[in-house]
C-alpha positions in Angstrom: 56.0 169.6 103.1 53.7 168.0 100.5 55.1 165.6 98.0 54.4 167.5 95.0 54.8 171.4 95.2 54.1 173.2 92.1 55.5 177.0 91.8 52.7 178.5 90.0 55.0 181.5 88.7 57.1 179.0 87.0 54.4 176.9 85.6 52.8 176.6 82.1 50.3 174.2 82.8 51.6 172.4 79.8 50.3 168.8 81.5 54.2 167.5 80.9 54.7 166.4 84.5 51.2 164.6 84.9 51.5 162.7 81.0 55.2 161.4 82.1 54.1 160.1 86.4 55.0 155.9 86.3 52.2 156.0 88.9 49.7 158.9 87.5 49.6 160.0 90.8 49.8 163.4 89.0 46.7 164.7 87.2 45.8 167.8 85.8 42.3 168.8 85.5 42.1 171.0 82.3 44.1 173.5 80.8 43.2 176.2 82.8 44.4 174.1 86.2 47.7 173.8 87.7 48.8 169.6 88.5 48.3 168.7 91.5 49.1 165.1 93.6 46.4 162.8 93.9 45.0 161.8 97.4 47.0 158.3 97.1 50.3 160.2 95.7 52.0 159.3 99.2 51.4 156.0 99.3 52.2 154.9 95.9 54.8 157.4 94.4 58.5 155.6 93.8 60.1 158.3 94.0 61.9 158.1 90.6 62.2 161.8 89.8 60.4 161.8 86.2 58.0 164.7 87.3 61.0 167.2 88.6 63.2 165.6 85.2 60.3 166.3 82.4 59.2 169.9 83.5 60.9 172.4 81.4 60.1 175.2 83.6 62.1 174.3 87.2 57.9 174.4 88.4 58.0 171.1 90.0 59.7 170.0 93.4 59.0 166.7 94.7 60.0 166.4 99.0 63.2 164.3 97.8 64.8 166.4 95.2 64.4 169.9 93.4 65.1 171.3 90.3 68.5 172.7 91.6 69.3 168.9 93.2 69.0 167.4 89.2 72.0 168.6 86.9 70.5 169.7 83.7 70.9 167.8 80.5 73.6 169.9 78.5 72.6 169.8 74.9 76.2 170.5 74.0 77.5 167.0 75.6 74.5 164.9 73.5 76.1 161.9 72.1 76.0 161.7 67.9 74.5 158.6 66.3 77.7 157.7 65.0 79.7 158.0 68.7 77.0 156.0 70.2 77.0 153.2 67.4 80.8 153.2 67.7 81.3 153.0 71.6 78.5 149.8 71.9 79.6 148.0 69.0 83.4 148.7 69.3 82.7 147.7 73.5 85.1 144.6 74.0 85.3 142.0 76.7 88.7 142.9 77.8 91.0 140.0 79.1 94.6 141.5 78.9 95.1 144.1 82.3 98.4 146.6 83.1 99.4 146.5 86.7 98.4 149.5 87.1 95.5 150.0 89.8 92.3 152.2 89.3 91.9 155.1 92.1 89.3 155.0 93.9 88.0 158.4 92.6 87.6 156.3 89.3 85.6 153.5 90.2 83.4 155.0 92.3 82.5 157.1 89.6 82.2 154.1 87.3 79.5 153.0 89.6 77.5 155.5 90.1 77.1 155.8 86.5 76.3 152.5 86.8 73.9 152.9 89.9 71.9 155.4 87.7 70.8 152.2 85.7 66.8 151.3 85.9 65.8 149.3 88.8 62.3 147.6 89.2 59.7 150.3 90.4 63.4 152.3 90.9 63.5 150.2 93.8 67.7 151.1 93.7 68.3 147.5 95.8 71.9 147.1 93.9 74.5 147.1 96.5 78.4 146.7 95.4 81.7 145.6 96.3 85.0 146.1 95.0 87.8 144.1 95.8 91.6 145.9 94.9 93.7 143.2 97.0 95.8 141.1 94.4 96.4 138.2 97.4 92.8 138.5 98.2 91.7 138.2 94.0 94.4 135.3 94.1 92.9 133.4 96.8 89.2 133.7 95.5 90.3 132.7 92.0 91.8 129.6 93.4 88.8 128.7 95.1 86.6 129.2 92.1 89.3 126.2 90.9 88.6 124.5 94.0 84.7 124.7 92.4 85.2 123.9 89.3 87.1 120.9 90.1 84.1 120.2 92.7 82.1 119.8 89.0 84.1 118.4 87.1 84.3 115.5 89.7 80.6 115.2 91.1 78.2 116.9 87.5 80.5 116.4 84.9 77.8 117.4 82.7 76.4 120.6 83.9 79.7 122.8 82.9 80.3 120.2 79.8 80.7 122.6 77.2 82.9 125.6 79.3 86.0 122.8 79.0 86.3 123.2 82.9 88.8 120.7 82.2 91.5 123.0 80.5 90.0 126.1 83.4 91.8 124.4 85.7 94.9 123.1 83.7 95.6 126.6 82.9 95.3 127.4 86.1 97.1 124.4 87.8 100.2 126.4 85.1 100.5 129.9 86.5 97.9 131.4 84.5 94.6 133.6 85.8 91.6 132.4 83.5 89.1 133.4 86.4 90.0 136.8 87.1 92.8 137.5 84.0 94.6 139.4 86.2 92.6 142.1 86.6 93.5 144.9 89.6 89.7 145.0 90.6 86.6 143.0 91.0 83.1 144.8 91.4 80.4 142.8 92.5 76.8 143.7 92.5 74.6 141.5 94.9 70.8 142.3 96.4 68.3 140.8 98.2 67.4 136.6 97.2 64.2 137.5 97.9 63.3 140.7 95.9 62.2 139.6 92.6 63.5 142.6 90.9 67.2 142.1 92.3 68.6 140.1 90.1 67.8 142.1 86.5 68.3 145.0 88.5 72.1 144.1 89.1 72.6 142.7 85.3 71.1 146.0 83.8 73.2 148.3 86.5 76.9 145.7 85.6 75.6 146.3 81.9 75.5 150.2 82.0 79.1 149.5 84.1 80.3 146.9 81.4 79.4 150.1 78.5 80.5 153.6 81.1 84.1 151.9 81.1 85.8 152.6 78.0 84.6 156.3 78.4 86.6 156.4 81.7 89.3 154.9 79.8 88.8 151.3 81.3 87.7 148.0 80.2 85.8 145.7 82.0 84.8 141.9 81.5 82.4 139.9 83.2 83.7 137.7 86.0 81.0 134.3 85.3 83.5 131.6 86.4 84.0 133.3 89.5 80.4 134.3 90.2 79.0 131.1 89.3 81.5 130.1 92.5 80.1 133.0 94.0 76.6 131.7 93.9 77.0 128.0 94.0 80.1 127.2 96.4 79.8 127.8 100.3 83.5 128.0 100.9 83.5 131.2 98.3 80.3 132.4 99.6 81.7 132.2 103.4 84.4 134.0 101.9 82.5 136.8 100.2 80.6 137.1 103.3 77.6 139.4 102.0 75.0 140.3 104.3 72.4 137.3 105.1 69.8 137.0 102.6 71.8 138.3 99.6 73.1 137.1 96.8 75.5 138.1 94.2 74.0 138.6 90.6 76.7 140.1 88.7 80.3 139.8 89.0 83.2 142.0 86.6 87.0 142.6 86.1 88.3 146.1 85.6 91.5 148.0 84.8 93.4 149.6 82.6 93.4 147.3 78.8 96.7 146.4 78.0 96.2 146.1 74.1 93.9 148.8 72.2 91.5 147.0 69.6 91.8 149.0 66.2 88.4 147.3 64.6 84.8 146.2 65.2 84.4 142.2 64.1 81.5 141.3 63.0 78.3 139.9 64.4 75.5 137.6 63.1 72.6 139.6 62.1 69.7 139.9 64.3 67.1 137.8 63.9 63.7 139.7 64.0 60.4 138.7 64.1 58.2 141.4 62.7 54.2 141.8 63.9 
């Protein structure tokens, strides 16, 4: 099967699929001609699914997916100005968690919204984990402690301004200011040496960080606990990802325990016009 296939009943020659191709390994040669795949298509197409997206006609199947593999955009679900301003602006770092767990339905819907994030030349290198065991979230919070106090005793300076100091005080008293007591953990970790790894797992634990409040969650970003992650062998012998990999994004979820009624107010951007 070629790469491209084009269903000449269905197509308008309208050029669409060939104008939108990352890699312009589409062309169209006038507007009498149907597109066709250029003779390096193979080796350079990303497979990223613009060409069977953008066609308006179902005329375009590419070898990984057809029209009838892609759900089609429902004009009737199309988020208003006004909801999208409200759900990004009203998003909140939530800190306060109910006991209650998150099925597994749940999150693994949360992240495959999350996994439909860009990547870097859709490379899709963002692998997760999820850790649900309190004893287990427990034991890694303590050792993010363990790290902490690591820096506090040996680089004093380099964590300064966090006030480690009262991290681990808090701690040292009963109470969870590395996980906040949160019934999950998802991590999102990729290859140390792909260059496109790390944004790649901050823009997919973004898109996470904003889906959650529309699956009626809230979500905060672990960066105690993946600074540890990152920076601490014991916690990274603990973690034990594969070799090679490193974890670039770490984030509580659950269930909020307090609704927020308001949106506080933020500095105004500062923008440099050319």
């Amino acid at each position: 099967m070629r790469l491209i296939t084009i269903d000449e009943m269905k197509c308008k020659k309208d050029g669409v699929c060939a104008a939108e191709c990352p890699l312009s390994i589409i062309v169209q040669e006038g507007p009498s001609a149907f597109p066709r795949q250029t003779d390096d298509a193979e080796e350079l197409c990303i497979g990223c699914g613009h060409c069977v997206a953008v066609c308006p006609h179902a005329a375009l199947t590419h070898r990984s997916c057809s029209p009838n593999d892609c759900p089609p955009l429902r004009k009737e679900l199309a988020v208003s100005e006004d909801q999208a301003v409200q759900l990004f602006k009203g998003r909140r770092s939530i800190r306060s968690y109910r006991t209650k767990p998150v099925d597994r339905e749940t999150l693994g819907k949360l992240i495959s919204i999350a996994g439909h994030a860009p990547t870097g030349h859709n490379g899709q290198h963002v692998r997760w984990m999820v850790i649900n065991d309190r004893e287990e979230l427990s034991r890694l919070s303590g050792m993010t402690v363990d790290w902490l106090r690591y820096m506090i005793r040996e680089m004093p300076a380099v964590l300064a301004r966090l006030h480690p100091e009262r991290v681990v005080r808090r701690h040292d008293e009963g109470i969870d200011v590395i996980c906040r007591g949160a019934p999950h953990l998802v991590i999102a970790y990729g290859s140390k040496p792909d260059p496109n790894a790390r944004i790649s797992c901050t823009i997919a634990m973004t898109q996470l960080e904003l889906a959650a409040p529309v699956l009626g969650l809230g979500a905060c970003w672990a960066g105690y606990f993946n600074a540890a992650a990152t920076y601490w062998p014991p916690m990274a012998k603990a973690l034990d990802l594969p070799e090679n990999h490193e974890p670039y994004g770490s984030m509580m979820i659950g269930y909020p325990k307090y609704a927020y009624h308001r949106i506080p107010k933020r500095n105004e951007p500062i923008i440099e016009w050319r």
